[in-house]
Biopython code that builds the backbone (N, CA, C, O; Angstrom):
import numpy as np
from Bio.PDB.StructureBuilder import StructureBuilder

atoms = [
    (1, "UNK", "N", (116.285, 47.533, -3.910)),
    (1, "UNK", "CA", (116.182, 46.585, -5.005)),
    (1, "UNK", "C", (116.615, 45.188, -4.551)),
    (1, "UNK", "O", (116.129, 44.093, -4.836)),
    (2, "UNK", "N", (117.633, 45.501, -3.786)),
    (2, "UNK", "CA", (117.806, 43.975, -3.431)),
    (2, "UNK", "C", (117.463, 42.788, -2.307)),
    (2, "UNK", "O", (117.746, 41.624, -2.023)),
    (3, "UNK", "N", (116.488, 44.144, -1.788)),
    (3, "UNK", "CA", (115.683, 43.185, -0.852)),
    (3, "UNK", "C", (114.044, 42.689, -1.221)),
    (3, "UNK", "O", (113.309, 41.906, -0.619)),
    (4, "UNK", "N", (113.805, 43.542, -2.541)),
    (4, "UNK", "CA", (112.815, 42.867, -3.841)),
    (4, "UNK", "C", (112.727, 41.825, -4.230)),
    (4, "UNK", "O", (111.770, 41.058, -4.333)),
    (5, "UNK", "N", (114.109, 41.723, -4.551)),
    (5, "UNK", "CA", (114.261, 40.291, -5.017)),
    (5, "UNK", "C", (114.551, 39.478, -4.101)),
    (5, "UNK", "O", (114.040, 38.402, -4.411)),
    (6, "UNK", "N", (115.376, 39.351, -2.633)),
    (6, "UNK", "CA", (115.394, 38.229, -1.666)),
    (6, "UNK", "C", (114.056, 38.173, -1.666)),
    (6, "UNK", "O", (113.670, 37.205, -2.320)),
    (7, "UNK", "N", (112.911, 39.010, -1.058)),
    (7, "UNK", "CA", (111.679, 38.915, -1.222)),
    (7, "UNK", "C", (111.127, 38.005, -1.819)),
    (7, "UNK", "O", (110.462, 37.127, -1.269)),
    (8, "UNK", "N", (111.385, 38.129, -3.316)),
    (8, "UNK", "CA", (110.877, 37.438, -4.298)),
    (8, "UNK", "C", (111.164, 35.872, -4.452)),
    (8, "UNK", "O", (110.389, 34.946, -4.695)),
    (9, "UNK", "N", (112.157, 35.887, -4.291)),
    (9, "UNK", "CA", (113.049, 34.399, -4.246)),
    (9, "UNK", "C", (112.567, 33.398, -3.118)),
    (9, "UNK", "O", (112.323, 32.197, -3.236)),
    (10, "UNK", "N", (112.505, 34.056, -2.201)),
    (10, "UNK", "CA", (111.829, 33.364, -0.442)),
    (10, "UNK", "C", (110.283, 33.322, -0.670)),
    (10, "UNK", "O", (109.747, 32.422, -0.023)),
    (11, "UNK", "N", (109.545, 33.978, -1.333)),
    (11, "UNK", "CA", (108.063, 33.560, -1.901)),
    (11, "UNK", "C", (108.336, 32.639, -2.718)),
    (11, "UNK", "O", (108.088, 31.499, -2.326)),
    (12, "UNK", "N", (108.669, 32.733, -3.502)),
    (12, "UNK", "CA", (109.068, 31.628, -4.556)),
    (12, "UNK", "C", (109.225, 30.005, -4.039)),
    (12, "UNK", "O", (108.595, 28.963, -4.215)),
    (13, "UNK", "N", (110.481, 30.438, -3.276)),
    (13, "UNK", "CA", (110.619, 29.136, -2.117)),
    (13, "UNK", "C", (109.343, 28.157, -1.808)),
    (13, "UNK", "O", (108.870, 27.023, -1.897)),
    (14, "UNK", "N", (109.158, 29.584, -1.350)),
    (14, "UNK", "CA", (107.736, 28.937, 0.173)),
    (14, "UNK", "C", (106.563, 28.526, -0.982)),
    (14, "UNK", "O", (105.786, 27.624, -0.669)),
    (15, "UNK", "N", (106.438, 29.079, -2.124)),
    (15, "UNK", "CA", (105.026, 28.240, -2.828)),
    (15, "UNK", "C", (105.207, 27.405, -3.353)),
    (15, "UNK", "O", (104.415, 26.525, -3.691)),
    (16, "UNK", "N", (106.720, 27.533, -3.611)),
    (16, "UNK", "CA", (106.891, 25.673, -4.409)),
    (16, "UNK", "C", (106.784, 24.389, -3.232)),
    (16, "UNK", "O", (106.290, 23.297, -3.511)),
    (17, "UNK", "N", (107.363, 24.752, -1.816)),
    (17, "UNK", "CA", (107.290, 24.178, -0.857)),
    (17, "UNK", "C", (106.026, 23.550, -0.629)),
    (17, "UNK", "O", (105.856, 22.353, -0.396)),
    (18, "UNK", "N", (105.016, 24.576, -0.725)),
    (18, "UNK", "CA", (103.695, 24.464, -0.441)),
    (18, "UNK", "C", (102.848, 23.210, -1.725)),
    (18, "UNK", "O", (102.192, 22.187, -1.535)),
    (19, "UNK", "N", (103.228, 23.844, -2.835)),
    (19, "UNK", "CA", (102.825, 22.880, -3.770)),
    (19, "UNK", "C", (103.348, 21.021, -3.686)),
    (19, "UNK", "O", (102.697, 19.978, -3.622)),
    (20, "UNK", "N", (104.985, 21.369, -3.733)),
    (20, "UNK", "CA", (105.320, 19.595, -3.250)),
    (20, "UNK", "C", (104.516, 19.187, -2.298)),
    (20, "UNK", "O", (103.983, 18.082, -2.393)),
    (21, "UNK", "N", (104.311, 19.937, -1.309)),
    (21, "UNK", "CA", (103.632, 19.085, 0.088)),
    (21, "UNK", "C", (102.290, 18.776, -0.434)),
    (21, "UNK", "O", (101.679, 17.819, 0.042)),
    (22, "UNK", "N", (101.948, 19.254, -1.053)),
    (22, "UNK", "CA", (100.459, 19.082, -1.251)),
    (22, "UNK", "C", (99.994, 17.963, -2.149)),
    (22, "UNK", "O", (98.929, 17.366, -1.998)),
    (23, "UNK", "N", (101.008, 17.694, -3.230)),
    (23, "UNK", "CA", (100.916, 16.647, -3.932)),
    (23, "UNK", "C", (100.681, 15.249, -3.188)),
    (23, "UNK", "O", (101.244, 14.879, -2.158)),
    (24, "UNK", "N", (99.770, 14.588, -3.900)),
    (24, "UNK", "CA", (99.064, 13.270, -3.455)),
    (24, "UNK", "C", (100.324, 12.392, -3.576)),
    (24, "UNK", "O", (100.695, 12.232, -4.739)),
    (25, "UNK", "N", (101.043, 11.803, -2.648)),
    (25, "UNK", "CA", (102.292, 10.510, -2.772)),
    (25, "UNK", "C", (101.466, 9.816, -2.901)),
    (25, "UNK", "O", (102.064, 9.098, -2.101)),
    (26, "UNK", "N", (100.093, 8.932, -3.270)),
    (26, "UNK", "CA", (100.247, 7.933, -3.697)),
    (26, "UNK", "C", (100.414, 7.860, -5.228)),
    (26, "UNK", "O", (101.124, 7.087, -5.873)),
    (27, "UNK", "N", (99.487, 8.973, -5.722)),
    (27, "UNK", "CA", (99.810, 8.934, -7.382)),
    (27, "UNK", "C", (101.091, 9.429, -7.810)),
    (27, "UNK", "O", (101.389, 9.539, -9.000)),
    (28, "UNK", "N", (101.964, 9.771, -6.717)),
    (28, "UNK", "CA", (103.602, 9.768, -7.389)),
    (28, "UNK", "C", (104.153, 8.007, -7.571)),
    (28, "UNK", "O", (104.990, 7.549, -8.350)),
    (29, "UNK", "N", (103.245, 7.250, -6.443)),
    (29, "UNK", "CA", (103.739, 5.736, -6.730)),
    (29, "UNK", "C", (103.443, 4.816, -7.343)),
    (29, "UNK", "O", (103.663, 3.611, -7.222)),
    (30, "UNK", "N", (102.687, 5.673, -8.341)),
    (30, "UNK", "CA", (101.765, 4.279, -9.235)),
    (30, "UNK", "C", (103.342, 4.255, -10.613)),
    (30, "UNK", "O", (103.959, 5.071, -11.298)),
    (31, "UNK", "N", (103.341, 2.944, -10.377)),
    (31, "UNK", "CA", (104.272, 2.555, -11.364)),
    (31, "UNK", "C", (103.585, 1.931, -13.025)),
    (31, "UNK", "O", (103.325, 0.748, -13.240)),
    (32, "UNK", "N", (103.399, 3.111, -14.066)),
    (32, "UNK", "CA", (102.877, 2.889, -15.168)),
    (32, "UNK", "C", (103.453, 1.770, -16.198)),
    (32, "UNK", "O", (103.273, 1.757, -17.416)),
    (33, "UNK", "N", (104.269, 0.732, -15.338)),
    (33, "UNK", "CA", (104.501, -0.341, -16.236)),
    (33, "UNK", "C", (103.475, -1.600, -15.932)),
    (33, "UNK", "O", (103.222, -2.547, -16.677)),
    (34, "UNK", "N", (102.954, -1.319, -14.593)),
    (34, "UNK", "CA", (102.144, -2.221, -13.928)),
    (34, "UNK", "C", (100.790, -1.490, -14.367)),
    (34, "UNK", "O", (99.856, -2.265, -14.579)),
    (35, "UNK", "N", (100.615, -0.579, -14.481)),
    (35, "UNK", "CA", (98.804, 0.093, -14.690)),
    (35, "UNK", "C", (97.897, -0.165, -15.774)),
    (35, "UNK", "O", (96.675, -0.202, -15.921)),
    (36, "UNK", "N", (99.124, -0.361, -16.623)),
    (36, "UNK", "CA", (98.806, -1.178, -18.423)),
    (36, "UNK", "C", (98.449, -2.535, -18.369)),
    (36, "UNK", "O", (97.536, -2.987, -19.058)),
    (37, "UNK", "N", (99.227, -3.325, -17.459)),
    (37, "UNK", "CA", (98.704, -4.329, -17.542)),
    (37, "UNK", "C", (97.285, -5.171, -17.552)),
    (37, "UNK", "O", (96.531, -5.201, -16.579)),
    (38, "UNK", "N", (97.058, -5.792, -18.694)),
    (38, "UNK", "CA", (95.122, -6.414, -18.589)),
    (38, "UNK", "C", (95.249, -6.372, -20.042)),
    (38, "UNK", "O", (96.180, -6.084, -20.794)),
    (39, "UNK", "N", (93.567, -6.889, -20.288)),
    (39, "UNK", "CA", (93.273, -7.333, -21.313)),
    (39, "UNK", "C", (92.103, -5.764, -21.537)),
    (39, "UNK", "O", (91.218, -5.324, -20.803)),
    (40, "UNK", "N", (92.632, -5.293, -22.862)),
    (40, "UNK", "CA", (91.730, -3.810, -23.350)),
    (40, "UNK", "C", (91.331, -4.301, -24.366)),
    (40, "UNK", "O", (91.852, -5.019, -25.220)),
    (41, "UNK", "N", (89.897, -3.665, -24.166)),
    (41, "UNK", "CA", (89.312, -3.936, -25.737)),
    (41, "UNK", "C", (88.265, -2.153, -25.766)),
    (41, "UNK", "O", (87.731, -1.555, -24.833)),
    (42, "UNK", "N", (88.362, -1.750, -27.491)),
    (42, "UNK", "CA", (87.668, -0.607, -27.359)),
    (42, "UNK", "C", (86.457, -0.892, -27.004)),
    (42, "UNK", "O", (86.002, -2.036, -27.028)),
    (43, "UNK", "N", (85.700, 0.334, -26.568)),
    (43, "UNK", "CA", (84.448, 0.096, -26.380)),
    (43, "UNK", "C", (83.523, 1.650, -27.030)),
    (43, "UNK", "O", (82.366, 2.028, -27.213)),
    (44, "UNK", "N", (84.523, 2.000, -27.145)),
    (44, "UNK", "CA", (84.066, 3.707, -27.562)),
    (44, "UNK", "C", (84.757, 4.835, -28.067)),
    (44, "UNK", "O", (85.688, 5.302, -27.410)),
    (45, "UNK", "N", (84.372, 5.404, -29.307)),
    (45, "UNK", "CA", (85.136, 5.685, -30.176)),
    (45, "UNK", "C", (84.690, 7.260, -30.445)),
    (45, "UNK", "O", (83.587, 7.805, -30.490)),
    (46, "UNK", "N", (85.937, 7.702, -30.589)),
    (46, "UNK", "CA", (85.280, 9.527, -30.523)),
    (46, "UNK", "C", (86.539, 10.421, -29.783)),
    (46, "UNK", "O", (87.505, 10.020, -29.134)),
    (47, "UNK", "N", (86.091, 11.879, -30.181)),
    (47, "UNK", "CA", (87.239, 12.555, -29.817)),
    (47, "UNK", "C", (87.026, 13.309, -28.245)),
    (47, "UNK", "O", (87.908, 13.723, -27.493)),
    (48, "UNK", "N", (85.622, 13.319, -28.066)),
    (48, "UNK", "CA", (85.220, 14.312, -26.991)),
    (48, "UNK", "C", (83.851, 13.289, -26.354)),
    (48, "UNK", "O", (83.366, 12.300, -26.904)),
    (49, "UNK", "N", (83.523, 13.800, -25.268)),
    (49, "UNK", "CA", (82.300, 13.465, -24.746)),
    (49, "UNK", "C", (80.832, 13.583, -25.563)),
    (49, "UNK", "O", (79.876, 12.841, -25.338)),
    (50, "UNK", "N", (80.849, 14.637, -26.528)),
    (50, "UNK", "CA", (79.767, 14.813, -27.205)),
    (50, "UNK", "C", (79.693, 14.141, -28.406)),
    (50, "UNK", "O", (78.609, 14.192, -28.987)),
    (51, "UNK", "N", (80.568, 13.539, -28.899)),
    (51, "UNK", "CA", (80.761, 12.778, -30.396)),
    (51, "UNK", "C", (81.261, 11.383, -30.038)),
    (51, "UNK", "O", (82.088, 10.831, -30.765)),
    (52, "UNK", "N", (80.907, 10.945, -29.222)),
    (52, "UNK", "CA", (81.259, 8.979, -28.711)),
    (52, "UNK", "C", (80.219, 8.201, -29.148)),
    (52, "UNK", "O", (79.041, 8.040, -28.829)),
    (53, "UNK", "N", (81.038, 7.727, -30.032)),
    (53, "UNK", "CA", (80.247, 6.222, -30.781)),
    (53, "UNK", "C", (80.382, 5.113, -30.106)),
    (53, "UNK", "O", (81.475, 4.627, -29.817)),
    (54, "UNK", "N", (79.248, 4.617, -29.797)),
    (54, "UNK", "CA", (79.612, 2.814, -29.076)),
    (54, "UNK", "C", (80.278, 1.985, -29.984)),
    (54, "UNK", "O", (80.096, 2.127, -31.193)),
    (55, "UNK", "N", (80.855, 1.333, -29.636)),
    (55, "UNK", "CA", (81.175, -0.179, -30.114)),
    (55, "UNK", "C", (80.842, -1.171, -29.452)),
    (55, "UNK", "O", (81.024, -1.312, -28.243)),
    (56, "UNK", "N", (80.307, -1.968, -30.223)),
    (56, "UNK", "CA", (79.224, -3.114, -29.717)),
    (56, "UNK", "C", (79.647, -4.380, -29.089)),
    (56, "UNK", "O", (79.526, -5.021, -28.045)),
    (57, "UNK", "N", (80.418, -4.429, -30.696)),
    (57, "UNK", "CA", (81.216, -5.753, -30.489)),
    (57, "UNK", "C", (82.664, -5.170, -31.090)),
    (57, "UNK", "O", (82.611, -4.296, -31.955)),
    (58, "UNK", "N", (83.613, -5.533, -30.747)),
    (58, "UNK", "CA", (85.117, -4.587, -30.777)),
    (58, "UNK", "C", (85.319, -6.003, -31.909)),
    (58, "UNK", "O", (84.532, -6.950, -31.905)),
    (59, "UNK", "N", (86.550, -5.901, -32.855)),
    (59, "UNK", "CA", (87.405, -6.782, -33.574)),
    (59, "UNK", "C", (87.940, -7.552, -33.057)),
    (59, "UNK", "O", (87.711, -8.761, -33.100)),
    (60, "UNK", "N", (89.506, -6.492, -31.926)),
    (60, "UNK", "CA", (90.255, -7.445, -31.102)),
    (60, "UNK", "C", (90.083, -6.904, -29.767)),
    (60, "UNK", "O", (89.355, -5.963, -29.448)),
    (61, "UNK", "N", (90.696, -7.473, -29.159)),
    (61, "UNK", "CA", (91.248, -6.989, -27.855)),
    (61, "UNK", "C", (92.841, -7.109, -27.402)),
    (61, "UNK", "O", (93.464, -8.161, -27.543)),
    (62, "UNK", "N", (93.244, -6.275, -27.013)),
    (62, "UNK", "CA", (94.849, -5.894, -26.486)),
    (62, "UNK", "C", (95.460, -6.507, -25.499)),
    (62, "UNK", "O", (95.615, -5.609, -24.671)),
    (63, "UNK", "N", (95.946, -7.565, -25.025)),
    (63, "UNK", "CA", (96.301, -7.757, -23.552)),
    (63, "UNK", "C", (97.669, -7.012, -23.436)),
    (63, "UNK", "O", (98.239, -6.877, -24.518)),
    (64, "UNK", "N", (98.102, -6.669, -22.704)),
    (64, "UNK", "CA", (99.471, -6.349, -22.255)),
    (64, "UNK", "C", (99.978, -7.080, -20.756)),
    (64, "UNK", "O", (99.820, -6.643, -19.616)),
    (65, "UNK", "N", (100.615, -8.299, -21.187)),
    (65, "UNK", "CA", (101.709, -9.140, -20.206)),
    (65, "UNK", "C", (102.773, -8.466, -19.849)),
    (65, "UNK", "O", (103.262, -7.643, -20.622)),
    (66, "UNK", "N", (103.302, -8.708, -18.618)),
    (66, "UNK", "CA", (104.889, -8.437, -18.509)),
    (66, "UNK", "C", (105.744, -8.653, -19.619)),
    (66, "UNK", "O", (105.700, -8.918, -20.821)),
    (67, "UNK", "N", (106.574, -8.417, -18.659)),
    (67, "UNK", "CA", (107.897, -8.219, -19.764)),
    (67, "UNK", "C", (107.652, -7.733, -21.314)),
    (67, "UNK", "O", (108.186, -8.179, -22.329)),
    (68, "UNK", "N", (106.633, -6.629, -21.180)),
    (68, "UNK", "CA", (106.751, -6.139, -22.413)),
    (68, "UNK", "C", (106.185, -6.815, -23.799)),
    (68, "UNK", "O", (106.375, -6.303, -24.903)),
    (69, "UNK", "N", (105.501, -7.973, -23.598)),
    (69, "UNK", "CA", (104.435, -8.933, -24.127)),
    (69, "UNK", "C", (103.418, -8.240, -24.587)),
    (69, "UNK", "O", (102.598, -7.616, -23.914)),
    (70, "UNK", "N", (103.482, -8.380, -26.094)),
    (70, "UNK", "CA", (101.440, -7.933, -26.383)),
    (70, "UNK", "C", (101.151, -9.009, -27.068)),
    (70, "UNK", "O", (101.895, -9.616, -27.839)),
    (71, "UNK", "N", (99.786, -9.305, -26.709)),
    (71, "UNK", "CA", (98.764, -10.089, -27.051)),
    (71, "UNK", "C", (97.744, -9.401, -27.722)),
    (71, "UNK", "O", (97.146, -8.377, -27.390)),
    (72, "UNK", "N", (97.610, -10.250, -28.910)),
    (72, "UNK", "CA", (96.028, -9.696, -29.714)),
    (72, "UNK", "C", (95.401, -10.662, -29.729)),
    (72, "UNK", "O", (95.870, -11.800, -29.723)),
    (73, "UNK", "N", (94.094, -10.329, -29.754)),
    (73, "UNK", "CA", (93.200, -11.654, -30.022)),
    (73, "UNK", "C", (92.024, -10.988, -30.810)),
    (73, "UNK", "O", (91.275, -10.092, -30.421)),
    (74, "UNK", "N", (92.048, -11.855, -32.400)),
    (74, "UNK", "CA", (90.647, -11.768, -33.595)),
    (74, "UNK", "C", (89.357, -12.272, -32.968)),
    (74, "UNK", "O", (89.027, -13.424, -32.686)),
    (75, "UNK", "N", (88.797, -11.274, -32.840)),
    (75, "UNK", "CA", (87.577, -12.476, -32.426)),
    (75, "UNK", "C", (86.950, -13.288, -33.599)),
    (75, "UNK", "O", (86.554, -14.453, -33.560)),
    (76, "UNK", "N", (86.942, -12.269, -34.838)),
    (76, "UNK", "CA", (86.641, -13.009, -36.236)),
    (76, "UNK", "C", (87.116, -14.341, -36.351)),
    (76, "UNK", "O", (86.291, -15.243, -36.202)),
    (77, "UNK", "N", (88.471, -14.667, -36.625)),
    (77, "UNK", "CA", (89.041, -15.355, -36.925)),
    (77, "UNK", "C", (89.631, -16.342, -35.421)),
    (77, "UNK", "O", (90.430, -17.261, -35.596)),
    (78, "UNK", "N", (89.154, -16.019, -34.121)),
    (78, "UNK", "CA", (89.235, -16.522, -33.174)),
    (78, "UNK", "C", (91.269, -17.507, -33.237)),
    (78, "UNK", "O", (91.740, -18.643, -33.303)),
    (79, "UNK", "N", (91.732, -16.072, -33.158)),
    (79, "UNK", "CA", (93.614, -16.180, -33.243)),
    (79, "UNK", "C", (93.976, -15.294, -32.564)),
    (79, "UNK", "O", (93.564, -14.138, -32.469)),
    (80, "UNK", "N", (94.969, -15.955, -31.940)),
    (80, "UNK", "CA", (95.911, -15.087, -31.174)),
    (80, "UNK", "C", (97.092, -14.637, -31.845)),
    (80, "UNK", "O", (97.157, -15.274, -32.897)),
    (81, "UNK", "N", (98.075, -13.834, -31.745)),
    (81, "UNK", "CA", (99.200, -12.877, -32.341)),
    (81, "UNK", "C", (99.589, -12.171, -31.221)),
    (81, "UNK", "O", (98.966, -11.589, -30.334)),
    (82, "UNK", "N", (101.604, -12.484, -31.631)),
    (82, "UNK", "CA", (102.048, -11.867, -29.998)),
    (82, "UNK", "C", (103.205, -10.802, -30.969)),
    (82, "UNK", "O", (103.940, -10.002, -30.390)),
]
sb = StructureBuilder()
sb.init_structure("model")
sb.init_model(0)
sb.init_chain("A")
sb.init_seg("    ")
for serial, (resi, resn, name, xyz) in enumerate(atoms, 1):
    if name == "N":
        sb.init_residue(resn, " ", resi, " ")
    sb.init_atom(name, np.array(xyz, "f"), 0.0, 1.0, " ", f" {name:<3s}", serial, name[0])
structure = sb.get_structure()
């Protein structure tokens, strides 16, 4: 029994081993405070691939600045709001 479980434990080891190594380091380094950053506007609306509605012309658009800055912009009313 108790060489079942060293068994078990040392597999265990070795596939988690196997899995870290395998992971892509660059997408461990993407820093998601920087990836947001830009100007978003929708373009398509829907829950799945089979039910996506275009949008033609969007309302606003989203910028996201540093430091935690949002920007809207109406296109209606051609105004900005932070």
């Amino acid at each position: 029994m108790k060489n079942i479980i060293i068994s078990l434990l040392i597999l265990t080891l070795l596939t988690a081993t196997i899995v870290l190594q395998s992971c892509d380091k660059e997408a461990l380094k993407l820093d998601p405070r920087k990836a947001i950053l830009g100007k978003w506007e929708e373009t398509y609306y829907g829950s799945d691939d089979n039910n996506l509605i275009t949008i033609d012309d969007p309302l606003v658009s989203i910028e996201f600045l540093p430091d935690s800055v949002i920007r809207y912009y109406d296109y209606e009313f051609q105004t900005f709001s932070y």
